[in-house]
C-alpha positions in Angstrom: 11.7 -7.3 -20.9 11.0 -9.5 -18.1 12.3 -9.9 -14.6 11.4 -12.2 -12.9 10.1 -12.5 -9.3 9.3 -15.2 -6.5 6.5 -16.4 -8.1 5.8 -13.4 -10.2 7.3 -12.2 -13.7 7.5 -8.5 -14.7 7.2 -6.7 -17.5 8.9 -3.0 -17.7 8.7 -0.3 -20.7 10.2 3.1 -20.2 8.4 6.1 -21.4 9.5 9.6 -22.2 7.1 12.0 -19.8 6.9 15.8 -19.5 8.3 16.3 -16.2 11.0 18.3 -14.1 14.7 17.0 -14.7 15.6 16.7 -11.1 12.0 14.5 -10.4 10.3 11.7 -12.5 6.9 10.7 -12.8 6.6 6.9 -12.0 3.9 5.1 -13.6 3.2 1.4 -12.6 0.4 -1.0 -13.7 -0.4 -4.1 -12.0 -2.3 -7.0 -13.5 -2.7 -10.5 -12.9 -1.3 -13.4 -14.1 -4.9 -13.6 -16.7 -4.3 -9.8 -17.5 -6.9 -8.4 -15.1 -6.2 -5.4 -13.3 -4.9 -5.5 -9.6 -7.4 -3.3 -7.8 -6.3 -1.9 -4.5 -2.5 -3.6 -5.0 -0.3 -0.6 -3.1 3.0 0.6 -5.0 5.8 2.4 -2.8 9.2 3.9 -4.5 11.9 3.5 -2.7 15.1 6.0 -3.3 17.9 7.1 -0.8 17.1 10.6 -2.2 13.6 10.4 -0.9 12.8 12.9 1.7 11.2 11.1 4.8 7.6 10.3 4.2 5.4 12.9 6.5 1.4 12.5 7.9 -0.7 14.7 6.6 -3.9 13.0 7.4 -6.7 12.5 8.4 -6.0 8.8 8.1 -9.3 6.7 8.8 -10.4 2.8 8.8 -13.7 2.4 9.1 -15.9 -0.6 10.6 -18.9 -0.2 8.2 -21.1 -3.4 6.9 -19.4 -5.6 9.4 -16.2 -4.8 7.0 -12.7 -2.9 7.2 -12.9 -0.2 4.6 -10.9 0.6 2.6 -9.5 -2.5 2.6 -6.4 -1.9 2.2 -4.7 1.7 3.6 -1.8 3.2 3.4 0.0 5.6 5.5 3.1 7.2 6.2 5.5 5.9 9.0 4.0 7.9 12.4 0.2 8.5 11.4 -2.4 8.1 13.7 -5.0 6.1 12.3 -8.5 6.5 13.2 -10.7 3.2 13.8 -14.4 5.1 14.1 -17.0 2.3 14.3 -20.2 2.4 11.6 -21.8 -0.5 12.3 -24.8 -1.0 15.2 -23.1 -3.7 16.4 -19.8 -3.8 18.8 -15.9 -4.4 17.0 -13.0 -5.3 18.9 -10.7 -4.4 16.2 -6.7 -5.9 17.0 -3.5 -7.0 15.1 -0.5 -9.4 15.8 1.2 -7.8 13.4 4.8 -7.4 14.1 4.8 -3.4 12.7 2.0 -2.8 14.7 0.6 -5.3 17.6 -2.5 -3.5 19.2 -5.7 -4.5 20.7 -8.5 -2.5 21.0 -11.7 -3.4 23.4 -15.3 -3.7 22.2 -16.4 -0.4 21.4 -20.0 0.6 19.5 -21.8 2.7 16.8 -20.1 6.3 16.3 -17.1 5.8 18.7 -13.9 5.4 17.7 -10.2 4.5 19.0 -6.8 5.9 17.6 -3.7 3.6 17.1 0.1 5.8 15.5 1.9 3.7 13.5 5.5 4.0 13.6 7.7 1.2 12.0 7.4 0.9 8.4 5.8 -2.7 7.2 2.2 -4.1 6.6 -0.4 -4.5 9.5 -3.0 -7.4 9.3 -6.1 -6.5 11.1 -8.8 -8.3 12.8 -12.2 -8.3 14.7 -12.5 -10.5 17.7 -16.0 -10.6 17.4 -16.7 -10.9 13.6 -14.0 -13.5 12.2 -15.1 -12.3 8.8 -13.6 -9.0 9.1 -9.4 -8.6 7.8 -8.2 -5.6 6.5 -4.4 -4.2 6.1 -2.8 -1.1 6.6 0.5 -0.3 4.9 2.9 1.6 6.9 5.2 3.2 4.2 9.0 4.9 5.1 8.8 6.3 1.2 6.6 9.8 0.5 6.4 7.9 -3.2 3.3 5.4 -2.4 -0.3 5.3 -4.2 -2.9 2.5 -4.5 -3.7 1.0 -7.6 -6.9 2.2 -9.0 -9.9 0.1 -11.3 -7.4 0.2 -14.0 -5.1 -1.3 -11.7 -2.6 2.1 -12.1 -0.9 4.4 -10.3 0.6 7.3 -10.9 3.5 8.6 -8.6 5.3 12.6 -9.2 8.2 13.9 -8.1 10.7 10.8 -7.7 14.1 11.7 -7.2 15.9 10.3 -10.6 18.6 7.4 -10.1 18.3 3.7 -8.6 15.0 2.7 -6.7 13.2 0.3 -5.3 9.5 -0.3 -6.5 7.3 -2.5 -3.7 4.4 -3.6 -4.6 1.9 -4.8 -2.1 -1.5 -7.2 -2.3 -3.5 -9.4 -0.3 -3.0 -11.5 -3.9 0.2 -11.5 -3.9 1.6 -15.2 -2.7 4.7 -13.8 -1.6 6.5 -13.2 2.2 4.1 -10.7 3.6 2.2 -10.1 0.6 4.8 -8.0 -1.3 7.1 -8.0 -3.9 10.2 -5.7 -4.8 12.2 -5.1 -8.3 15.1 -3.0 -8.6 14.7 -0.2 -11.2 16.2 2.9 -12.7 14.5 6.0 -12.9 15.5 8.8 -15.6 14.6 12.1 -15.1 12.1 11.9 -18.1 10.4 9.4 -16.5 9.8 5.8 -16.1 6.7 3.4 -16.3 6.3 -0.5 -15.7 3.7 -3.1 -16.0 3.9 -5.6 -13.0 2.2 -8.9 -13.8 1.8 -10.7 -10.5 1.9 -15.0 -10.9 1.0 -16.8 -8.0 
């Protein structure tokens, strides 16, 4: 079956998985438009049932290699992030984002700054000194969030069953703030999907 997206088309299967009637086990692959796995692509389920998503940490983005990494994070709405810096060289790490606008002054090798996130959306980041350098840090209202691995899969437990929301977020993804949504319906037995992301 295919939905189809802004710019994307989707292609669902259900399975039948050994899990708890009250929660599901969502299972999502995401692949590009030539069938390659989506590395790093983050996957949020969305349900009014869903408890509210709590930090656990510790939640850390690390200036290492002149780089942001990961490259992509995600985090729950109200974690503190950690920015520790890697690198013998000076960052002056900052976003515009609306989420999250910040700015944080030129700091060296083994120090670190702290920034909480607190509104649910996606964070672009930036170094002021090394234009190179971008990064993003997801900010997710859902407990039901993972990052897609080599395979370009993810595995999510415990999802209320009933009508969600599946949010799929890439720096690939040629979309409004990089991310893409699809309606689905979970059964208690469980659910899986194949995204297949067309710019």
């Amino acid at each position: 079956m295919r939905t189809p997206f802004p710019r994307a088309a989707i292609a669902a299967a259900l399975l039948t998985l050994p899990t708890a009637a009250s929660a599901a086990t969502v299972q999502v692959t995401v692949r590009q438009a030539d069938g390659t796995p989506l590395r790093d692509a983050v996957v949020m389920v969305e349900s009014a049932a869903a408890p509210r998503a709590m930090p656990r940490g510790p939640y850390v983005m690390e200036q290492k290699n002149i780089a942001f990494q990961p490259h992509v994070l995600v985090v729950p709405v109200g974690a503190q992030v950690l920015f520790p810096n890697r690198d013998t060289v000076r960052h002056h790490v900052y976003s515009f984002s609306k989420p999250k606008r910040f700015d944080l002054k030129l700091y060296g090798r083994e120090d670190q700054r702290s920034v909480t996130f607190d509104t649910a959306g996606v964070v672009a980041l930036g170094c002021n000194i090394h234009d190179t350098m971008n990064g993003f840090i997801v900010v997710s209202a859902t407990p039901f969030f993972a990052t897609a691995d080599a395979q370009g899969h993810v595995v999510i437990p415990g999802v209320p069953a009933g009508g969600v929301t599946l949010r799929v977020f890439s720096p690939a993804i040629r979309a409004p703030g990089n991310t893409l949504a699809q309606a689905a319906s979970v059964p208690a037995a469980g659910y899986a999907t194949t995204l297949t992301i067309r710019r």
